[in-house]
C-alpha positions as a LaTeX table, in Angstrom:
\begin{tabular}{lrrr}
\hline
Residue & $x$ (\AA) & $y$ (\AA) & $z$ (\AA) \\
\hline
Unk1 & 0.00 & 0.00 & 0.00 \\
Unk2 & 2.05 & 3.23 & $-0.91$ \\
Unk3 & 1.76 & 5.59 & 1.79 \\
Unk4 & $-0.99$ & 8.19 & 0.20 \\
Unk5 & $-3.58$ & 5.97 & 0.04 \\
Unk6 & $-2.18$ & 4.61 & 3.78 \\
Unk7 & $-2.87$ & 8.38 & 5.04 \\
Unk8 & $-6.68$ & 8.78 & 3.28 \\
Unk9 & $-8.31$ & 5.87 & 5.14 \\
Unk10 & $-6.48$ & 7.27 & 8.22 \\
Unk11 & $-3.13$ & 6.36 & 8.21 \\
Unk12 & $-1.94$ & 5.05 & 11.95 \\
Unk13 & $-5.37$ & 5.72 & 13.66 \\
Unk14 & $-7.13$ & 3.29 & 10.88 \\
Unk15 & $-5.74$ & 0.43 & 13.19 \\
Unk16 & $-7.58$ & 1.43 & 16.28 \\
Unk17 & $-4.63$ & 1.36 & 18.75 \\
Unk18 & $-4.87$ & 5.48 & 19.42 \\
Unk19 & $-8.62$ & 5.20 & 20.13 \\
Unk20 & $-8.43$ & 2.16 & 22.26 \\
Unk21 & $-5.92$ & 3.67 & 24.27 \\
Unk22 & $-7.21$ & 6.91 & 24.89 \\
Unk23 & $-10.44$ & 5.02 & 25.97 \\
Unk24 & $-8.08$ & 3.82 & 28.93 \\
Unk25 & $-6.33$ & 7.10 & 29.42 \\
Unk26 & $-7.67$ & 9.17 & 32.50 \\
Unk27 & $-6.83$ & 12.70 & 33.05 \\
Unk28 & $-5.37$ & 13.97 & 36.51 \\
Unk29 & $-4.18$ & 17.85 & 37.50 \\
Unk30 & $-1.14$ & 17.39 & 39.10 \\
Unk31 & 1.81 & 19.42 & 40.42 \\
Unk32 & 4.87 & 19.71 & 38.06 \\
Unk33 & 8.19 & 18.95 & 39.54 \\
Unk34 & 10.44 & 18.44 & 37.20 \\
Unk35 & 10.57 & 17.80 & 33.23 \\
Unk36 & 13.27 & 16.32 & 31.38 \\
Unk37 & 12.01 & 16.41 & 28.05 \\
Unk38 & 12.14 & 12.29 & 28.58 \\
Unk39 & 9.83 & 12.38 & 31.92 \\
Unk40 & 8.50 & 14.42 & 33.97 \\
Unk41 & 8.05 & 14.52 & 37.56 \\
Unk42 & 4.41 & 14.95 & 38.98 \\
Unk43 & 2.51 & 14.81 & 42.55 \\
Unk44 & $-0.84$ & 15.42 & 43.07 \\
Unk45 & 0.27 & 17.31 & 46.90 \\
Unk46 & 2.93 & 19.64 & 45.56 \\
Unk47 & 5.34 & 17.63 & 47.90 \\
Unk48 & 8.30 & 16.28 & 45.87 \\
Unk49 & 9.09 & 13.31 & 48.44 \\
Unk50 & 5.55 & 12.51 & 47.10 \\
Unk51 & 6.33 & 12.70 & 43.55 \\
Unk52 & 6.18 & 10.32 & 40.76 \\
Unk53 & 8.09 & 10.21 & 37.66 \\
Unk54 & 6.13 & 9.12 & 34.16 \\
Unk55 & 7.68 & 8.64 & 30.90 \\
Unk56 & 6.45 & 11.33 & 28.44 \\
Unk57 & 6.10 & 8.50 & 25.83 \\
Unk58 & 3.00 & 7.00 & 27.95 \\
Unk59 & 1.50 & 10.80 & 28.74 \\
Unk60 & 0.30 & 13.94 & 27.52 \\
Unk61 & 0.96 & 17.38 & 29.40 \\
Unk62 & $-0.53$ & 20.37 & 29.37 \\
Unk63 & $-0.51$ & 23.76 & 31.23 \\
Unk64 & $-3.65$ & 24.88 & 33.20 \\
Unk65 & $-2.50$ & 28.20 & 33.84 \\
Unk66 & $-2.01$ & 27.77 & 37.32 \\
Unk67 & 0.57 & 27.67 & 40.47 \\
Unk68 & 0.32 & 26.40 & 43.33 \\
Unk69 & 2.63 & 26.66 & 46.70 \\
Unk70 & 5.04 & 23.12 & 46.92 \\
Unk71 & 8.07 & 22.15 & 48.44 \\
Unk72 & 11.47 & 20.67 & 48.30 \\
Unk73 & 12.80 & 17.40 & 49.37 \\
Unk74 & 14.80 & 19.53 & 51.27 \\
Unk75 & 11.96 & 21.34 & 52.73 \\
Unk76 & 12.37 & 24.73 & 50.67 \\
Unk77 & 9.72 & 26.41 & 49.23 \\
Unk78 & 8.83 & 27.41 & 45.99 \\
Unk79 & 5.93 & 27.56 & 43.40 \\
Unk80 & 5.36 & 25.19 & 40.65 \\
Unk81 & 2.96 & 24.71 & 37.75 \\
Unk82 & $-0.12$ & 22.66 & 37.87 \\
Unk83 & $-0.16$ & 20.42 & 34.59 \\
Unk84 & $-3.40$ & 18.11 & 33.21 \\
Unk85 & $-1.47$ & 14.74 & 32.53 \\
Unk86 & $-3.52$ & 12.35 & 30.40 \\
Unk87 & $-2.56$ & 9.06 & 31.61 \\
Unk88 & $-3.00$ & 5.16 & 30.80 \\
Unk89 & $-5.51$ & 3.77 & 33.58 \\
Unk90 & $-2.67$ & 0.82 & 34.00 \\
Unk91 & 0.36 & 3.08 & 34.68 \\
Unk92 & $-1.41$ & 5.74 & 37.07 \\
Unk93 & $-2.51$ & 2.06 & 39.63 \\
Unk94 & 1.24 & 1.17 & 38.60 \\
Unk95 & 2.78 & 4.46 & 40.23 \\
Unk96 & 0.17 & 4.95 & 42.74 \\
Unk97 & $-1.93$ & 7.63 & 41.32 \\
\hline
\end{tabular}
């Protein structure tokens, strides 16, 4: 199949896979840590002992606008983003979310 008529009955989404997994995907505000371009580092207290990292591969992340009051391992404070992360059902039991 060459690869224009691939692309007009939908190209990679024609197989299902995207829509089955966003089916399983749930979407959860947390607290942005850290982001490596790789992973990022989330919580859902704005505590980063509490923090969990996710591979960006598995996830989508996007801004809500909004900052919230967190701390430090080392007990500083700061203020970090608050992110939506849309994330397999499987891998937020897997890290606790």
């Amino acid at each position: 199949m060459n690869r224009d008529l691939f692309d007009q009955i939908g190209g990679d989404n024609a197989r299902g896979s995207d829509a089955s997994e966003r089916a399983d995907s749930i979407e959860l505000e947390m607290v942005l840590h850290y982001d490596t371009g790789k992973a990022i580092q989330v919580s859902d207290t704005g505590e980063e002992a509490c923090a969990v990292w996710l591979p960006r591969s598995q996830i989508e992340v996007s801004g809500v606008g909004k900052t919230v009051n967190a701390a430090k391992k080392d007990g500083q404070r700061t203020v970090l983003p608050v992110v939506t992360v849309s994330i397999p059902e499987w891998l937020a039991k897997d890290k606790g979310l």
